[in-house]
N, C-alpha and C positions, 0 to 999 in steps of 0.2 A: 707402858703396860703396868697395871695394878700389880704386886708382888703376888705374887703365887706361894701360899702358905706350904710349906712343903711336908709337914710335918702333918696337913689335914689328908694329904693325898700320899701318903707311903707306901710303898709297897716291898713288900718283905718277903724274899722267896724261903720257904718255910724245906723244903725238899727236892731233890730233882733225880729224873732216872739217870741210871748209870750206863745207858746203851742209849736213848736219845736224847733230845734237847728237851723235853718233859720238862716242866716243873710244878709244885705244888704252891698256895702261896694265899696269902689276903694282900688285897687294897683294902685302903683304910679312906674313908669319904667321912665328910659330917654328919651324914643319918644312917651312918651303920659300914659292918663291915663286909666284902664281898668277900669268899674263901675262891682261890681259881684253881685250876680252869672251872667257868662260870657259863653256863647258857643263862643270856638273860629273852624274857616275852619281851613283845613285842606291844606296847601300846599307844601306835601314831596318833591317833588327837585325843590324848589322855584317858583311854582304856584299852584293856589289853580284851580285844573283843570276844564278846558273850561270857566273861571272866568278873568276879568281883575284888575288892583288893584283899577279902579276909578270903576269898579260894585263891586269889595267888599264894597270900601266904602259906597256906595249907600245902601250894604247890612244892615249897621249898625255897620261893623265890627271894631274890635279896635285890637285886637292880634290875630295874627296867628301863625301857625307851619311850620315847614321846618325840613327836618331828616338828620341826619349826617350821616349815613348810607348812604342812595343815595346820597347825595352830595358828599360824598367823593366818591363812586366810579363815577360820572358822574354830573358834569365836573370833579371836584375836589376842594378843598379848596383853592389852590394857585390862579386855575380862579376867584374863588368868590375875592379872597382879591386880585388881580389885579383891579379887577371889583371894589374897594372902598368900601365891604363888603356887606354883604347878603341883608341888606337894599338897596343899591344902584343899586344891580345887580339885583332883583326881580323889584324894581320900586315901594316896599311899603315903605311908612314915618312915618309909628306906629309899636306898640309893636311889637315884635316877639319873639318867644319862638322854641328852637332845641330841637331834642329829640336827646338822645346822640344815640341811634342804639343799645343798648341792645335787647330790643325785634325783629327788625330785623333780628339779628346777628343770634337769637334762635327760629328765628320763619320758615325764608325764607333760611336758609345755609345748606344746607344736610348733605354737609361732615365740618365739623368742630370739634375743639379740644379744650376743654377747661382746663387753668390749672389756680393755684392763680395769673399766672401774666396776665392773659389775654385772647383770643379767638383767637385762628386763624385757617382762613375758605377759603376756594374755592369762586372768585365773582359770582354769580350767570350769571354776564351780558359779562364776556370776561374769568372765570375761573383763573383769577391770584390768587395767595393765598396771602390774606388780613392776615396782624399779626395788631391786635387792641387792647390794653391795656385801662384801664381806664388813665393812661396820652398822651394816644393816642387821645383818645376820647375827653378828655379836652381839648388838643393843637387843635385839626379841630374845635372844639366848638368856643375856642378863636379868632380863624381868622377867623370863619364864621362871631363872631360879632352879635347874637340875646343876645336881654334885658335879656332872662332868658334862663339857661340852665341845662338840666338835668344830672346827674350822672349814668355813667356808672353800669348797673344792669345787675345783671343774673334771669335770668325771666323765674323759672320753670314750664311745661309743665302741663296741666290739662288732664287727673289725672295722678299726680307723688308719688311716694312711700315719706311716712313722711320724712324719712329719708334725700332723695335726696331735697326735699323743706328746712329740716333744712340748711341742706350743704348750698343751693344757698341763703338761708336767711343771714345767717351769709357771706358767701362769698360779697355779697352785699356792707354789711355793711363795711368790711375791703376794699374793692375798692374803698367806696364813702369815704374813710380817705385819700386814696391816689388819688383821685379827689381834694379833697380839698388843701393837698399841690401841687396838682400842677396848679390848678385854678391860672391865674397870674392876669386877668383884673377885673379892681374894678367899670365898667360901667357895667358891668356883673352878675346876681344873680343865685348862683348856689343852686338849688334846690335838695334833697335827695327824695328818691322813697321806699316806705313801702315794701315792698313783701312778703311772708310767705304763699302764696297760700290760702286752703280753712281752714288754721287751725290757727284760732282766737287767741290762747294762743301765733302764733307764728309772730302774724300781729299786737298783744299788746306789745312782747318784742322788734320787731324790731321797731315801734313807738317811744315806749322810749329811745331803744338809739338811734334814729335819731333826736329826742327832746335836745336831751342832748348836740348835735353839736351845736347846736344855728344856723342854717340856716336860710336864708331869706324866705326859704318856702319850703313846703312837698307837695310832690305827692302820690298819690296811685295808685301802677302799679301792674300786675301782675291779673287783673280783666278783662272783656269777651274777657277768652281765651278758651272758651269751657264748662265752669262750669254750674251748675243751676242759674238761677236766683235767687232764692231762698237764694244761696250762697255769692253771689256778694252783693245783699243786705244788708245781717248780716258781711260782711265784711266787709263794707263803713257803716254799723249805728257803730258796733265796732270799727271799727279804726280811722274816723275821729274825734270825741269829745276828742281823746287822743292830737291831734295836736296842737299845741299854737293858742290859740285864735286870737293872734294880726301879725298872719302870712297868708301869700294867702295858701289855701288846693287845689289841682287840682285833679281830678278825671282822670285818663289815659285811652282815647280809649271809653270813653263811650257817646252817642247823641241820646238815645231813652228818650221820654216823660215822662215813668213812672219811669226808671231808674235816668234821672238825678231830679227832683222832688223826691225822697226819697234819693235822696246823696244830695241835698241842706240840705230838712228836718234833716238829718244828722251834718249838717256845713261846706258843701264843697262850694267852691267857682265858681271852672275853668271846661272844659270840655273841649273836644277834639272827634272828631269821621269823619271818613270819610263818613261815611253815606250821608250828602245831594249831595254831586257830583257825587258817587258812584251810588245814586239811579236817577239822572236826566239822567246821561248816558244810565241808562236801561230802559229809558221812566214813570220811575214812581215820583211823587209829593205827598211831605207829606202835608195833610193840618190840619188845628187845633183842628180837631175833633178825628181828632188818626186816622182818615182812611188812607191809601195809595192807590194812587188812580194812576191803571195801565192806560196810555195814549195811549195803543197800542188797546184797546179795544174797540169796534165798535160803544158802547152807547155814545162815547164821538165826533162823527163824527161831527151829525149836532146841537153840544152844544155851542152856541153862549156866554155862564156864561165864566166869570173870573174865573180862579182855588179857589178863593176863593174872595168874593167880599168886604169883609174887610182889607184883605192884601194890602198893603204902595208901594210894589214890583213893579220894572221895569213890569216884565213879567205879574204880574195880573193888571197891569192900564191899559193894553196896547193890549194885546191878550185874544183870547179865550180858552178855552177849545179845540172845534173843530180844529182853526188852531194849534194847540201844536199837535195835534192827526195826524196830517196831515202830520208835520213835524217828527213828530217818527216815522209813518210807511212808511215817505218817506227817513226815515237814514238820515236825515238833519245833521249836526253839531251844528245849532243854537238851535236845540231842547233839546240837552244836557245842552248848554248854557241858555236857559232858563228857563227847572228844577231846574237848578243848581243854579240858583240868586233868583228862589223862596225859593226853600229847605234851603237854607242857611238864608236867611230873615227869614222865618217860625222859625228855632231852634234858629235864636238871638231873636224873639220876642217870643218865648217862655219864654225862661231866663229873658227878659226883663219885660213881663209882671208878672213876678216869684217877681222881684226884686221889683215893684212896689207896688204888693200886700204886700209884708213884712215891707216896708213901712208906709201902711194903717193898718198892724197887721189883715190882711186876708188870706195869704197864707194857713193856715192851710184848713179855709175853703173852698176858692175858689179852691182850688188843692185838694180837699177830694178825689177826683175819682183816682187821679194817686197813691196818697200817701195809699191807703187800701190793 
């Protein structure tokens, strides 16, 4: 394995609450700094959709996503790295973070086959049969060129037999050893991923021996893929307090309120969820009170109010209620586009006013409703 520059990926916990596992903090990457707890967008084939990269920054945003999976099948990673790498080609100049296409691979492939050396599947987009190993998954990682990258995981299905969760626990584990030697760039942070589904005994062993690699940071994946809430929860309050304290924690796939507020309370750091784009395309706007509030509905015609009148956002300085309503039921384009740069502002200032209060050593209190 290439050395792992440690000093590019530090993370420095800056404050923590005095009643939970809270803490306040930056990672430190080569194109910028993340302050945590972070929600980062979502941009699976290099945009974070209907979004530009000067309205994300506008958003507050500092890291985003991009998926190896869709990349490699469309365009491909040889475009991107003609293109002078994924930063260059998207037209962002901060963090970025890949997800290597493990859960892709097992979420979206019908017909696929998996064995110890790898996956190989039908593309869902032109039907050529993809052969993807975890030094597959590295080498596309490597030329895409994002700050942080994930390891190649097999990410079993909710609900799966014990049995098949141990298999893919363990299998995991032996891919992300052969990610690691074949990880070559040292601008680069490769990140290991928990899994063991909904059984705790097996979400504490693979912890530890992912602790044991000495990685620059742990993920937890393999969480809302169908399970209770109930579940997801007692997996992220058990498994992150096991993680190295002086590493970034990332929670995989998850942007609801009360969700990421008992995974901070926990000690997680990062977040990730397609939710704010996903819901602006469908006319709806999250606002701070936990509502979701449908724009296709008639109360909102002759509503002259901001989506929310303390929001910072392009879209609530600027518009009302009524014209957002106007543009959804007239299938606009800009109406997507601007759900989508409130919804994203809303979950960074979620996290941000999270980070704040732990800070002031309030979190526990100000966030009682989400954390009970």
């Amino acid at each position: 394995m290439g050395e792992q520059t440690r000093s590019q990926f530090e993370f420095e916990c800056l404050a923590t609450c005095s009643v939970t596992g809270a803490r306040a903090g930056r990672f430190f990457t080569p194109h910028g700094i993340v302050d945590t707890p972070r929600f980062m967008p979502v941009g699976t084939l290099a945009d974070v959709k209907g979004v530009t990269p000067a309205q994300l920054a506008d958003c507050q945003a500092q890291m985003v996503l991009a998926n190896t999976y869709h990349l490699h099948l469309q365009p491909g990673e040889a475009i991107v790295e003609q293109a002078g790498g994924l930063h260059a080609f998207m037209g962002w100049s901060g963090p970025m973070l890949t997800d290597s296409g493990g859960f892709q691979v097992f979420s979206l492939s019908e017909l696929r086959q998996v064995s110890e050396r790898g996956v190989v599947f039908r593309s869902p987009r032109d039907g050529d049969i993809i052969d993807l190993t975890p030094e597959r998954a590295i080498a596309i990682q490597n030329i895409l060129g994002a700050d942080v990258i994930m390891a190649f995981d097999e990410c079993p299905p909710y609900p799966a037999e014990r049995a098949a969760v141990e298999a893919a626990t363990a299998r995991t584990y032996r891919w992300l050893e052969r990610c690691m030697t074949a990880h070559e760039r040292t601008d680069q942070a490769l990140f290991g991923i928990v899994q063991g589904g909904v059984h705790l005994d097996l979400r504490t062993q693979a912890a530890r021996e992912l602790v044991a690699l000495d990685l620059p940071g742990y993920a937890i994946g393999g969480v809302s893929v169908g399970e209770p809430v109930e579940a997801m929860h007692a997996i992220v309050r058990a498994t992150a307090p096991l993680l190295p304290a002086d590493r970034p924690r990332y929670l995989m796939g998850v942007g609801t309120y009360r969700e990421m507020a008992i995974a901070i309370a926990a000690g997680v750091d990062l977040f990730d969820c397609v939710i704010p784009t996903r819901l602006g395309r469908h006319g709806t706007a999250l606002v701070r009170s936990g509502e979701r509030l449908n724009l296709k509905n008639a109360q909102f015609r002759e509503d002259f109010t901001p989506l929310d009148p303390l929001c910072e956002c392009y879209t609530c300085q600027t518009f009302s209620r009524g014209y957002l309503h106007h543009l959804v039921r007239s299938r606009e384009i800009l109406a997507a586009t601007l759900l989508s740069i409130h919804n994203i502002t809303e979950l960074i200032r979620f996290t941000r006013s999270i980070r704040a209060a732990i800070f002031g050593d309030r979190f526990a209190r100000d966030f009682s409703r989400f954390l009970n």
